[in-house]
mmCIF file as Biopython writes it, N, C-alpha, C and O atoms, coordinates in Angstrom:
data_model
#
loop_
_atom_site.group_PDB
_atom_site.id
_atom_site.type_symbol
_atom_site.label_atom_id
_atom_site.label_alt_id
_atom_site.label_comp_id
_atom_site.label_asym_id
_atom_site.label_entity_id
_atom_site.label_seq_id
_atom_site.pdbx_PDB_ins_code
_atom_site.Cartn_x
_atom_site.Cartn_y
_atom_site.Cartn_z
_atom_site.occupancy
_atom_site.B_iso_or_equiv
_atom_site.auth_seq_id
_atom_site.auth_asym_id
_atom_site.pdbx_PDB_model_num
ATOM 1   N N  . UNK A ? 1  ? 54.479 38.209 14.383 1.0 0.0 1  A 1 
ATOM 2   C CA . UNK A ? 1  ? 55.330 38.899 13.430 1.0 0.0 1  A 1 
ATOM 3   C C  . UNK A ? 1  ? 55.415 38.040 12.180 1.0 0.0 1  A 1 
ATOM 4   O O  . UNK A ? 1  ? 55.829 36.886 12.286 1.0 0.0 1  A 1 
ATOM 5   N N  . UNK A ? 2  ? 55.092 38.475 11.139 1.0 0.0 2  A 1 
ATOM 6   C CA . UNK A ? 2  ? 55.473 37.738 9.739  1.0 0.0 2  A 1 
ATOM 7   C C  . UNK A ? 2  ? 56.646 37.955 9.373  1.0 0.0 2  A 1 
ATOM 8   O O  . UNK A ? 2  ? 57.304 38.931 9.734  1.0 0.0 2  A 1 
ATOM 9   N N  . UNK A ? 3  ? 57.168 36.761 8.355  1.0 0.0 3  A 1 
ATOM 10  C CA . UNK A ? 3  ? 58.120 35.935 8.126  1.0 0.0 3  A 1 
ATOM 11  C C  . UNK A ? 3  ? 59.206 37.475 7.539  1.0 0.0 3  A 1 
ATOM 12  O O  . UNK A ? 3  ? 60.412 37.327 7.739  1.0 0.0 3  A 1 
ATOM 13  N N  . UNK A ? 4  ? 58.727 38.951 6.810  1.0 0.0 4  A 1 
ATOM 14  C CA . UNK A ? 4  ? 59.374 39.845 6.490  1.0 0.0 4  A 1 
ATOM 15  C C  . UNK A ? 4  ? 59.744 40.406 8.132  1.0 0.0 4  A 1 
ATOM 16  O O  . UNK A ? 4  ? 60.909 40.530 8.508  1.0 0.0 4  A 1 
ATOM 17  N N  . UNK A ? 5  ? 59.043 40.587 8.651  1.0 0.0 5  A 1 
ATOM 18  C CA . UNK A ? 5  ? 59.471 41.546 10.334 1.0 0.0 5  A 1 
ATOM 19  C C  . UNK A ? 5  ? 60.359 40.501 10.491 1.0 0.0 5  A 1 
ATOM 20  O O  . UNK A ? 5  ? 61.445 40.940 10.869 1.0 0.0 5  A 1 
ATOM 21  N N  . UNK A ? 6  ? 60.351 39.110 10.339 1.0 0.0 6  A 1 
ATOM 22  C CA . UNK A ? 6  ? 61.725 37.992 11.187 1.0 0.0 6  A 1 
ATOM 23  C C  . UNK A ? 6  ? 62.718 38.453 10.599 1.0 0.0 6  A 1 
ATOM 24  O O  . UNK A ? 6  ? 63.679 38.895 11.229 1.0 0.0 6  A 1 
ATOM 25  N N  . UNK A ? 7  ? 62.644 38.425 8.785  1.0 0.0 7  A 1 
ATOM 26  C CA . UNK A ? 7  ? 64.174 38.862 8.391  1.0 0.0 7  A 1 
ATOM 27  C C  . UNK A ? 7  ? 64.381 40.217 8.426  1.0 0.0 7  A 1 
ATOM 28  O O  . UNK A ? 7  ? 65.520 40.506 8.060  1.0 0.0 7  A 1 
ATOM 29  N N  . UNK A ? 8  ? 63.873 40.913 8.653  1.0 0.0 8  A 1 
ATOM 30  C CA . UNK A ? 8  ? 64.051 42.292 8.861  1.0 0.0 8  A 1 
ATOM 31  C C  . UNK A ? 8  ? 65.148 42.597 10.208 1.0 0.0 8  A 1 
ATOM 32  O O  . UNK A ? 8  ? 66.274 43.087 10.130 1.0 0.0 8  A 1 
ATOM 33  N N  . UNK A ? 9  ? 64.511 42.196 11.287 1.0 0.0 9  A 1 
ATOM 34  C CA . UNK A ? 9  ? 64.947 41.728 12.572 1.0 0.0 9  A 1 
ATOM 35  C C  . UNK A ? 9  ? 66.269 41.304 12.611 1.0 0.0 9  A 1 
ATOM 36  O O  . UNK A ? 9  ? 67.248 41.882 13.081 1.0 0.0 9  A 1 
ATOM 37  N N  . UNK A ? 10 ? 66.133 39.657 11.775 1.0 0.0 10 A 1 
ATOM 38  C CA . UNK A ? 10 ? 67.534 39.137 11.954 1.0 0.0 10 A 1 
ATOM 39  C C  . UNK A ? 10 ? 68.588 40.067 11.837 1.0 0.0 10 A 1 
ATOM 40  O O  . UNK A ? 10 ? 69.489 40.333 12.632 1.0 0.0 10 A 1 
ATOM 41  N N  . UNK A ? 11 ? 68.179 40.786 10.055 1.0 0.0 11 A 1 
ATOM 42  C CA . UNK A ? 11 ? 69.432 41.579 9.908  1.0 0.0 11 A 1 
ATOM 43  C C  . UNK A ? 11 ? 69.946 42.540 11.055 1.0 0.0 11 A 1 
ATOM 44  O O  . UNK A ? 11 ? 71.084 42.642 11.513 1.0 0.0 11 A 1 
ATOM 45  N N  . UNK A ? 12 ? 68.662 43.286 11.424 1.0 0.0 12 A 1 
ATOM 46  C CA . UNK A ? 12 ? 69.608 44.775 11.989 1.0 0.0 12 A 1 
ATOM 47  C C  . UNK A ? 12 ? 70.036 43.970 12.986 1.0 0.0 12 A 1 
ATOM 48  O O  . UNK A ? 12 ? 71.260 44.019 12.861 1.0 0.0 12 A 1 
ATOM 49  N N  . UNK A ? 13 ? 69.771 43.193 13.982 1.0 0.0 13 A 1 
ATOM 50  C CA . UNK A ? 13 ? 70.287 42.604 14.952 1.0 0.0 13 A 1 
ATOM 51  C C  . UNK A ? 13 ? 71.736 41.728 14.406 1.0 0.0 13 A 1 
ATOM 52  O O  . UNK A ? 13 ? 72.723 41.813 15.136 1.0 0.0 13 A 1 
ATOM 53  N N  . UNK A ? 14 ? 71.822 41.035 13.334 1.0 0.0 14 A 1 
ATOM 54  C CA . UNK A ? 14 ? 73.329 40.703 12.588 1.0 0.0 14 A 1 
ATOM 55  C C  . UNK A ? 14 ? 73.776 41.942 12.450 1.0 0.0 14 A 1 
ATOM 56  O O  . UNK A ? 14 ? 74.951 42.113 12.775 1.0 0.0 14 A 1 
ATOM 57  N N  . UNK A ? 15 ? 73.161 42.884 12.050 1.0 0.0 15 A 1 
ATOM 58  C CA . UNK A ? 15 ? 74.335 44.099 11.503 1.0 0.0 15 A 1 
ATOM 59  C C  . UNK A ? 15 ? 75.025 44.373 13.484 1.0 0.0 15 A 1 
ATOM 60  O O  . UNK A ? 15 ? 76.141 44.347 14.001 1.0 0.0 15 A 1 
ATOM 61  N N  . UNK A ? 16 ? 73.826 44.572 13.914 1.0 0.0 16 A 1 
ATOM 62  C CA . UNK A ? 16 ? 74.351 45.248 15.354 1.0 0.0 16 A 1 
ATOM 63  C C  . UNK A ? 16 ? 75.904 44.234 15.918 1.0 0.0 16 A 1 
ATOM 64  O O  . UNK A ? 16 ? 76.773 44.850 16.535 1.0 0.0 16 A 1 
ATOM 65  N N  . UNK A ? 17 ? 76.042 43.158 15.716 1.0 0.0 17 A 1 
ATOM 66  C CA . UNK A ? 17 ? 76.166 41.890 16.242 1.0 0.0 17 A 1 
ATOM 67  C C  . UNK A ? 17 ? 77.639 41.933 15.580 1.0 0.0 17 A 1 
ATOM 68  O O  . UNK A ? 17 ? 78.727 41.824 16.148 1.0 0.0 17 A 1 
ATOM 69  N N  . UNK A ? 18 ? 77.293 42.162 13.935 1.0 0.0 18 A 1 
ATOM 70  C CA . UNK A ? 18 ? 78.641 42.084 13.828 1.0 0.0 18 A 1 
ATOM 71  C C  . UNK A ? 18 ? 79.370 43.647 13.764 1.0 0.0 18 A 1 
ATOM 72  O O  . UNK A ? 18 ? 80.525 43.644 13.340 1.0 0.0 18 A 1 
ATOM 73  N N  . UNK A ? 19 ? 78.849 44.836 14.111 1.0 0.0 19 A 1 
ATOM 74  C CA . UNK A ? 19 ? 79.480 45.903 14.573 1.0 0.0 19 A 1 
ATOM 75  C C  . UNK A ? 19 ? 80.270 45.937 15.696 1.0 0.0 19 A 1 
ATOM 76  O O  . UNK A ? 19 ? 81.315 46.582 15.789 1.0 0.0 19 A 1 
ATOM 77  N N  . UNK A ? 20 ? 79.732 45.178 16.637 1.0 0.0 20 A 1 
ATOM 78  C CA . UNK A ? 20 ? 80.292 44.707 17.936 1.0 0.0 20 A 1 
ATOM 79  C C  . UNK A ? 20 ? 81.525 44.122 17.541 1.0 0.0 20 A 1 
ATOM 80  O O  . UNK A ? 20 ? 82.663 44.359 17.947 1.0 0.0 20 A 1 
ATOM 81  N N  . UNK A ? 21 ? 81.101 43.285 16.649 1.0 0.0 21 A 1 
ATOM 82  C CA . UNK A ? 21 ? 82.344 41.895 16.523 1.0 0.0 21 A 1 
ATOM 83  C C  . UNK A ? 21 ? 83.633 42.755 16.355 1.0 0.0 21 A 1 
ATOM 84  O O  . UNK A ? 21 ? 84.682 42.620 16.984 1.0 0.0 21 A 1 
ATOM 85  N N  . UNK A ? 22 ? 83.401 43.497 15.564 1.0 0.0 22 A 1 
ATOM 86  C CA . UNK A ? 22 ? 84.537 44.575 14.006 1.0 0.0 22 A 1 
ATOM 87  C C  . UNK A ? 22 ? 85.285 45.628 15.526 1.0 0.0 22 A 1 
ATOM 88  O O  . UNK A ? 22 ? 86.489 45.829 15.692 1.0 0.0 22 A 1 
ATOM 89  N N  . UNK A ? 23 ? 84.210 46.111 16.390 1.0 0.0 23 A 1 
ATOM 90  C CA . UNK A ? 23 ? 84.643 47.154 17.508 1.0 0.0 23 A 1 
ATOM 91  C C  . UNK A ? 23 ? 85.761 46.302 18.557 1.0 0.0 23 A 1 
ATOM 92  O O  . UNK A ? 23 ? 86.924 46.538 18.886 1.0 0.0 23 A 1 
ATOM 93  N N  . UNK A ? 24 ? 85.185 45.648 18.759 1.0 0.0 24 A 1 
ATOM 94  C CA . UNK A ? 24 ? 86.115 44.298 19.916 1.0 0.0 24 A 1 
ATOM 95  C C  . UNK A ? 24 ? 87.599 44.100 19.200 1.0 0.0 24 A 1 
ATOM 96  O O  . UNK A ? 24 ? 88.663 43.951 19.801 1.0 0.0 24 A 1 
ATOM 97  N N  . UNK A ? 25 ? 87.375 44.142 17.576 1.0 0.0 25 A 1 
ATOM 98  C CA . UNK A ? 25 ? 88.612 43.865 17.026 1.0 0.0 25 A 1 
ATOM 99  C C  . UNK A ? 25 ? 89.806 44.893 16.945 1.0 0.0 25 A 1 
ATOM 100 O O  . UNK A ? 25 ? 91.017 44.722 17.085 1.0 0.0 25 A 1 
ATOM 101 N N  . UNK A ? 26 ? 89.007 46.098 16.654 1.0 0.0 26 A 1 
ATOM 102 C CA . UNK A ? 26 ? 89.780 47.711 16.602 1.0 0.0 26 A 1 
ATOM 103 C C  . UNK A ? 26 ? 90.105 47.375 18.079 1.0 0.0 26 A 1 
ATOM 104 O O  . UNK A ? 26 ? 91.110 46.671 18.178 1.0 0.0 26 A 1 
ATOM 105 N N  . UNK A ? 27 ? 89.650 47.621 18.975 1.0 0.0 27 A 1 
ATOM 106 C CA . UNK A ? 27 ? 89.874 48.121 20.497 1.0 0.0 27 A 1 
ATOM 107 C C  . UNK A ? 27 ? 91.155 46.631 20.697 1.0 0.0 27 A 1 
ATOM 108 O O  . UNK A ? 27 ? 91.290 45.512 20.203 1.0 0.0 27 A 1 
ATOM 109 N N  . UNK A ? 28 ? 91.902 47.519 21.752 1.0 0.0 28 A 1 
ATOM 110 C CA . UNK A ? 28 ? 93.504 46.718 21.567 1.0 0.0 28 A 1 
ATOM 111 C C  . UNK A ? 28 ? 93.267 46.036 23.195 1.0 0.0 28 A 1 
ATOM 112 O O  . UNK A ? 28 ? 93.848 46.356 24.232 1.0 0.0 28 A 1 
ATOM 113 N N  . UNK A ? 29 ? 92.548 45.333 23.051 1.0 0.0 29 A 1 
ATOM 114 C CA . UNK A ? 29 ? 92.293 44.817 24.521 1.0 0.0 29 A 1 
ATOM 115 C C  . UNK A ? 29 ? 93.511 43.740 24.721 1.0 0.0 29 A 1 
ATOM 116 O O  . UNK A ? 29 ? 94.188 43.564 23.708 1.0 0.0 29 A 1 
ATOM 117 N N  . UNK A ? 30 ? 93.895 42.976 25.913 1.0 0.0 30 A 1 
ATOM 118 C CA . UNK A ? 30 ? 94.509 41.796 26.210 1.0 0.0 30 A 1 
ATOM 119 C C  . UNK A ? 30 ? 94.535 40.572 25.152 1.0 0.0 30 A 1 
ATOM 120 O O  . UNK A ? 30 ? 93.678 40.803 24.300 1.0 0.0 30 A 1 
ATOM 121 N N  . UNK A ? 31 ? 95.150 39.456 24.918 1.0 0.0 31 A 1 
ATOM 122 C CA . UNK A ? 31 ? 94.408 38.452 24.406 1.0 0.0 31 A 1 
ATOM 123 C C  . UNK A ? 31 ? 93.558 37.997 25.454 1.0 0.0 31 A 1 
ATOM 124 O O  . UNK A ? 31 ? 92.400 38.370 25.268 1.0 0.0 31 A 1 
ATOM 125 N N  . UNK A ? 32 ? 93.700 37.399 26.374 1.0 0.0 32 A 1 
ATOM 126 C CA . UNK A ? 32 ? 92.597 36.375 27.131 1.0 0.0 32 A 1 
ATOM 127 C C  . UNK A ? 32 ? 91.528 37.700 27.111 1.0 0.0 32 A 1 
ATOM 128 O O  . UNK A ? 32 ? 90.595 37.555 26.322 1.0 0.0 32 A 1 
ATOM 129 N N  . UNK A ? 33 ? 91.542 38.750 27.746 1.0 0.0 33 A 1 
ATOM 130 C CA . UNK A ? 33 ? 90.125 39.474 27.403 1.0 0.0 33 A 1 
ATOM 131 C C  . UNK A ? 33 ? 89.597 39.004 26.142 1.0 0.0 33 A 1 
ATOM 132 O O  . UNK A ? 33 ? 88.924 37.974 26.168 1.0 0.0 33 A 1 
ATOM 133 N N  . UNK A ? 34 ? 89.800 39.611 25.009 1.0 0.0 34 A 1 
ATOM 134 C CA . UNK A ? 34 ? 90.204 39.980 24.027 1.0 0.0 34 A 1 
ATOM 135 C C  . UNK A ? 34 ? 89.197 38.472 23.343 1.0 0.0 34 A 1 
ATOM 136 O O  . UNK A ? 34 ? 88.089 38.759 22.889 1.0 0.0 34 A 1 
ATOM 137 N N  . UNK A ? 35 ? 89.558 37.211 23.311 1.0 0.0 35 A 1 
ATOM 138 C CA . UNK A ? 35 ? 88.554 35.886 23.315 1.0 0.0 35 A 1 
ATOM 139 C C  . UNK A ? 35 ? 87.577 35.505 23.644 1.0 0.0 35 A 1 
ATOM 140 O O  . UNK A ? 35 ? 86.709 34.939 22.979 1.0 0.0 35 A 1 
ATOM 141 N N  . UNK A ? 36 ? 87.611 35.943 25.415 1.0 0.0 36 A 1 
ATOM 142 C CA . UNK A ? 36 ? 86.414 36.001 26.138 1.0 0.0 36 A 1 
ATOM 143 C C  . UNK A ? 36 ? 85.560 37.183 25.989 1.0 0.0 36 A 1 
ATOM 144 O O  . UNK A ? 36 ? 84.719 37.346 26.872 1.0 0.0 36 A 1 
ATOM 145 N N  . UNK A ? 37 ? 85.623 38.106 24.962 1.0 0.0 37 A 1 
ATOM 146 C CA . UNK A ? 37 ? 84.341 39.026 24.702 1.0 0.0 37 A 1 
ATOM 147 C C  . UNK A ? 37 ? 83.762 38.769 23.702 1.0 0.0 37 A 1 
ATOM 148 O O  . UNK A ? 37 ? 82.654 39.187 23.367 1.0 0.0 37 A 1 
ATOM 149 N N  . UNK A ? 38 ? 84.700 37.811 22.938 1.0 0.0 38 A 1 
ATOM 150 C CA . UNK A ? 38 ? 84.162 37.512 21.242 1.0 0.0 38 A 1 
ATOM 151 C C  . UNK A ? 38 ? 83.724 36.027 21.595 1.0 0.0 38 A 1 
ATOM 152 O O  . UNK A ? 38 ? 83.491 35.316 20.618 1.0 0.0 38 A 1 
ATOM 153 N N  . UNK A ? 39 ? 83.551 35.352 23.084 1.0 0.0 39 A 1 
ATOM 154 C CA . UNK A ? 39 ? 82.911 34.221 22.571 1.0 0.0 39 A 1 
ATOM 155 C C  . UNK A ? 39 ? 81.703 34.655 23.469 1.0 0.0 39 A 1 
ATOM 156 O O  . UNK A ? 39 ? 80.690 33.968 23.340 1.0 0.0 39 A 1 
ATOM 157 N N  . UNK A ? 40 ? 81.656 35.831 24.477 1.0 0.0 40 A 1 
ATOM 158 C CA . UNK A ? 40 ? 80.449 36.265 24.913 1.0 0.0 40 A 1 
ATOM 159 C C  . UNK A ? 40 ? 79.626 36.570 24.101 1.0 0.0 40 A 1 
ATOM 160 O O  . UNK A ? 40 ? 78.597 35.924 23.900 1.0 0.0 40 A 1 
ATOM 161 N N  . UNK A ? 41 ? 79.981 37.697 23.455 1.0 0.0 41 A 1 
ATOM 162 C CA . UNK A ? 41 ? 79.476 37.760 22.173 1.0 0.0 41 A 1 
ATOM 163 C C  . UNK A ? 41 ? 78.626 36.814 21.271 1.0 0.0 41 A 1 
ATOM 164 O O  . UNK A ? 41 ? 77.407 36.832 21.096 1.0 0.0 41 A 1 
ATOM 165 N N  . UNK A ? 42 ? 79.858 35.725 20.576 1.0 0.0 42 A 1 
ATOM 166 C CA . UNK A ? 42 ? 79.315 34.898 20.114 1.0 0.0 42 A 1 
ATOM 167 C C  . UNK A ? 42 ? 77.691 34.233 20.602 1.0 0.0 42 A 1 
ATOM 168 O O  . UNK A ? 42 ? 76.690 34.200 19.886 1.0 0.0 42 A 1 
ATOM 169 N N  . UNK A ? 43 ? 77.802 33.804 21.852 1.0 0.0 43 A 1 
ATOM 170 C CA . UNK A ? 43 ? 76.514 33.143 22.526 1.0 0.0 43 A 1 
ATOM 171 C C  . UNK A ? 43 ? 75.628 34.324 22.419 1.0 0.0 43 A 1 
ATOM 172 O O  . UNK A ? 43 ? 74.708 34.194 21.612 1.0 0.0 43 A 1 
ATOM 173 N N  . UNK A ? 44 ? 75.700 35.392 23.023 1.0 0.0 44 A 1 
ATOM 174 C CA . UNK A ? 44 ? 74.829 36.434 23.034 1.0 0.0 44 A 1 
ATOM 175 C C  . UNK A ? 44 ? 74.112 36.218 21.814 1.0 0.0 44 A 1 
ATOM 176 O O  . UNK A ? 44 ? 72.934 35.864 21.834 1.0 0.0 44 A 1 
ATOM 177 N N  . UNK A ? 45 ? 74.752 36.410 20.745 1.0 0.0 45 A 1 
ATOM 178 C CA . UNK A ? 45 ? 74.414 36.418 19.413 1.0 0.0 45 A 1 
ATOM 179 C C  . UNK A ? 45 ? 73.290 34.930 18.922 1.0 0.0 45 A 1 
ATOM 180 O O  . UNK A ? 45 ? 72.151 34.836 18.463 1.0 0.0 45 A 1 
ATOM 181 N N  . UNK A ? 46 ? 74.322 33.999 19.309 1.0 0.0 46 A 1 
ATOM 182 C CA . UNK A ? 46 ? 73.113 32.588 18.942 1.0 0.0 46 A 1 
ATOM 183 C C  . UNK A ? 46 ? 72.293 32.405 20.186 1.0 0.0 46 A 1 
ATOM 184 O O  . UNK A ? 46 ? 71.578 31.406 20.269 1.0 0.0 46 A 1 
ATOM 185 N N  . UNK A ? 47 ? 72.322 33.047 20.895 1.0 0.0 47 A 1 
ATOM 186 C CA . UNK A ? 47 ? 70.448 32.688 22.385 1.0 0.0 47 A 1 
ATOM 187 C C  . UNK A ? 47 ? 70.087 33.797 21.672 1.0 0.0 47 A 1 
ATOM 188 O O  . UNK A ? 47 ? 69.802 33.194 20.637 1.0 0.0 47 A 1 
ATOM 189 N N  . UNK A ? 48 ? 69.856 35.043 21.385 1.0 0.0 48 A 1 
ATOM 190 C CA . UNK A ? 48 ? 69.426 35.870 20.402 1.0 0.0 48 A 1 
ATOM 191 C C  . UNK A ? 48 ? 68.520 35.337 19.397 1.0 0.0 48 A 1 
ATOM 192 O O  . UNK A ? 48 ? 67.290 35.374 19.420 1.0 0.0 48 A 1 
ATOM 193 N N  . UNK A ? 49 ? 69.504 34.693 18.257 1.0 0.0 49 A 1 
ATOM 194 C CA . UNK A ? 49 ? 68.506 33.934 17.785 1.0 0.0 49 A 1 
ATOM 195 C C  . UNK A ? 49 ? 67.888 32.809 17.114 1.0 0.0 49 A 1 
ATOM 196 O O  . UNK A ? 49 ? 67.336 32.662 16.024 1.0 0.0 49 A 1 
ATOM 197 N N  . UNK A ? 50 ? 68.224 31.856 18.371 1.0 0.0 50 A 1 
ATOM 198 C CA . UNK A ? 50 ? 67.561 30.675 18.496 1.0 0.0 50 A 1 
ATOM 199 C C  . UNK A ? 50 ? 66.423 31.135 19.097 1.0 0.0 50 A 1 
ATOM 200 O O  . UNK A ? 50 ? 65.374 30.883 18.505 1.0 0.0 50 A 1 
ATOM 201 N N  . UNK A ? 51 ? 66.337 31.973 20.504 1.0 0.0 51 A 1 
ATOM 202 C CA . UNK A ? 51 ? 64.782 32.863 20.537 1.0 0.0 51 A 1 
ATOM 203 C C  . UNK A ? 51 ? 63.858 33.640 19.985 1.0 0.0 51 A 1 
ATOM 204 O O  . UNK A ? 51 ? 62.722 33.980 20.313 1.0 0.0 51 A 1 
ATOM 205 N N  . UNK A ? 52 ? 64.773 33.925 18.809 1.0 0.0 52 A 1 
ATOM 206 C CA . UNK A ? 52 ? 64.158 34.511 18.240 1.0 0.0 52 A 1 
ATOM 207 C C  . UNK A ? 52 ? 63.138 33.667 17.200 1.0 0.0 52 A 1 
ATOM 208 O O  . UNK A ? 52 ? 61.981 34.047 17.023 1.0 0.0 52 A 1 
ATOM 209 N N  . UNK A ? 53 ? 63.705 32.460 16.518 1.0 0.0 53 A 1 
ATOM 210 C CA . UNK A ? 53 ? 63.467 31.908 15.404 1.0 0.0 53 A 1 
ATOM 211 C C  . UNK A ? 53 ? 62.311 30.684 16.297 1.0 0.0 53 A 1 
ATOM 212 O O  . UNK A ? 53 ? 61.454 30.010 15.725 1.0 0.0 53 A 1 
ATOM 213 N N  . UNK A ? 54 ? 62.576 30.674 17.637 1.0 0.0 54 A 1 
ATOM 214 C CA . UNK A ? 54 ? 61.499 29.761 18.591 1.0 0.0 54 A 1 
ATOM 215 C C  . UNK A ? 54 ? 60.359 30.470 19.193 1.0 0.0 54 A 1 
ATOM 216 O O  . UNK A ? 54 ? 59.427 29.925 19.784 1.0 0.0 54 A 1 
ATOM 217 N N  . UNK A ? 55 ? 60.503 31.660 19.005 1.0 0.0 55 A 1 
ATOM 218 C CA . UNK A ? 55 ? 59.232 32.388 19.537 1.0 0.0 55 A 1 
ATOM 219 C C  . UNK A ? 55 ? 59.320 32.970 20.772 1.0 0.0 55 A 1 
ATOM 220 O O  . UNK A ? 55 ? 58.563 33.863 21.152 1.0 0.0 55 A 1 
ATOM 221 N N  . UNK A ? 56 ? 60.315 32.445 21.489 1.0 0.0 56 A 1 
ATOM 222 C CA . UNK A ? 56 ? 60.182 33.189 23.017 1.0 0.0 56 A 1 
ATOM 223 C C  . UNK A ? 56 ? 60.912 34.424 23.415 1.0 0.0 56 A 1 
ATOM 224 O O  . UNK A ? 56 ? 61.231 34.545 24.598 1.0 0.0 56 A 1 
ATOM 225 N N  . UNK A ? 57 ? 61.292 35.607 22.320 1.0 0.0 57 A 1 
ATOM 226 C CA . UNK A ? 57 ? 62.289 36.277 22.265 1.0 0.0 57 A 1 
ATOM 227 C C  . UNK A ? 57 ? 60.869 37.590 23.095 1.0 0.0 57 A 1 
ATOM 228 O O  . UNK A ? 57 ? 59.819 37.932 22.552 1.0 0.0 57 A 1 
ATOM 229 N N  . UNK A ? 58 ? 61.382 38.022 24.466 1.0 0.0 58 A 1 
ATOM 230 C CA . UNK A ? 58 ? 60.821 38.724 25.257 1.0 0.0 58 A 1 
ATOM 231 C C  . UNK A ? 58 ? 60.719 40.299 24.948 1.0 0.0 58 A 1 
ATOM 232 O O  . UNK A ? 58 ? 59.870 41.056 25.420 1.0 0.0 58 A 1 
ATOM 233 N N  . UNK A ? 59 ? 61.648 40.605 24.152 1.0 0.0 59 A 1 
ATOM 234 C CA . UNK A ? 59 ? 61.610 41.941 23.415 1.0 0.0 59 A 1 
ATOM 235 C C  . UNK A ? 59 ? 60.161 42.480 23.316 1.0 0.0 59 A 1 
ATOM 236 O O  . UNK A ? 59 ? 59.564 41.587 22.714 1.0 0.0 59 A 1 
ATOM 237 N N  . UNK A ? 60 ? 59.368 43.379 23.565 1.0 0.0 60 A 1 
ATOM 238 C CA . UNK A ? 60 ? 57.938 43.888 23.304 1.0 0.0 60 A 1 
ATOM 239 C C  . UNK A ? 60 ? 58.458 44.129 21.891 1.0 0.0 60 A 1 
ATOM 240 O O  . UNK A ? 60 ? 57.709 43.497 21.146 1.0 0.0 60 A 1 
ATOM 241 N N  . UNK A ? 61 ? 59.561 44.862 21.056 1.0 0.0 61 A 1 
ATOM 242 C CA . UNK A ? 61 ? 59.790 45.244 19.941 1.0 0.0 61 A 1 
ATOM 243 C C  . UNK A ? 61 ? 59.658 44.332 18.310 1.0 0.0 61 A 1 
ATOM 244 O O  . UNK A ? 61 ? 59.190 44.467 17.179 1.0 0.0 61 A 1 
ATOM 245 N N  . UNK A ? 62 ? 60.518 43.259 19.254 1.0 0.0 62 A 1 
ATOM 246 C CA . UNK A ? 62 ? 60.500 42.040 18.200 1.0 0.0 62 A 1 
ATOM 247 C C  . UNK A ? 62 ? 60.090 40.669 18.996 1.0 0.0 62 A 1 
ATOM 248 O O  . UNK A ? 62 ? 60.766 39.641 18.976 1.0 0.0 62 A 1 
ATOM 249 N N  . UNK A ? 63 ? 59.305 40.782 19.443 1.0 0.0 63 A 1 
ATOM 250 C CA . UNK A ? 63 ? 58.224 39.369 19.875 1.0 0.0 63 A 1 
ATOM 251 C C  . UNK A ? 63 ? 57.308 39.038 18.691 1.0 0.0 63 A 1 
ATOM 252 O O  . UNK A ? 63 ? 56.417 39.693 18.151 1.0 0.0 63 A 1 
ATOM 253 N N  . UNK A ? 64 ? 57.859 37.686 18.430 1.0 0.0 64 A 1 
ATOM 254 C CA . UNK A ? 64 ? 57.225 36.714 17.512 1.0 0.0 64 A 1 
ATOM 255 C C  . UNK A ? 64 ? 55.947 35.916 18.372 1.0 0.0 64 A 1 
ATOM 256 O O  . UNK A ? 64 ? 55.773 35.435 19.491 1.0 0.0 64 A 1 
ATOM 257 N N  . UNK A ? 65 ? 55.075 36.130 16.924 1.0 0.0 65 A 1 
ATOM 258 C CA . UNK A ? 65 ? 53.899 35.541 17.384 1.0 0.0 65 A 1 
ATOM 259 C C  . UNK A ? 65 ? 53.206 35.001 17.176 1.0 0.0 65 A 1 
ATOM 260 O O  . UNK A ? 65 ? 52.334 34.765 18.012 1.0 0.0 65 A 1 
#
């Protein structure tokens, strides 16, 4: 994938990422839930893409190569 498909990628996957973030915030969950989905999240988000930006991101869609 060239360096335009990476940032292409990053974004919609940031946009997706922080739609999540913005939804978790509307929705009136617990606090202790409520932390623990936004730091799931969080990681989800950076192994995402640190694999992504290292090459081993398994996606057939967005596999860097």
């Amino acid at each position: 994938m060239d360096l335009l498909g990476l940032l292409v990628a990053v974004i919609v996957i940031g946009l997706v990422f922080y739609l999540l973030w913005w939804l978790l915030g509307k929705i009136a969950l617990p606090e202790p839930f409520n932390k623990v989905a936004m730091v799931i999240l969080c990681l989800a988000a950076v192994v995402i893409l640190i694999s992504m930006l290292t090459g081993s991101l398994t996606f057939p869609a967005l596999r860097i190569r």
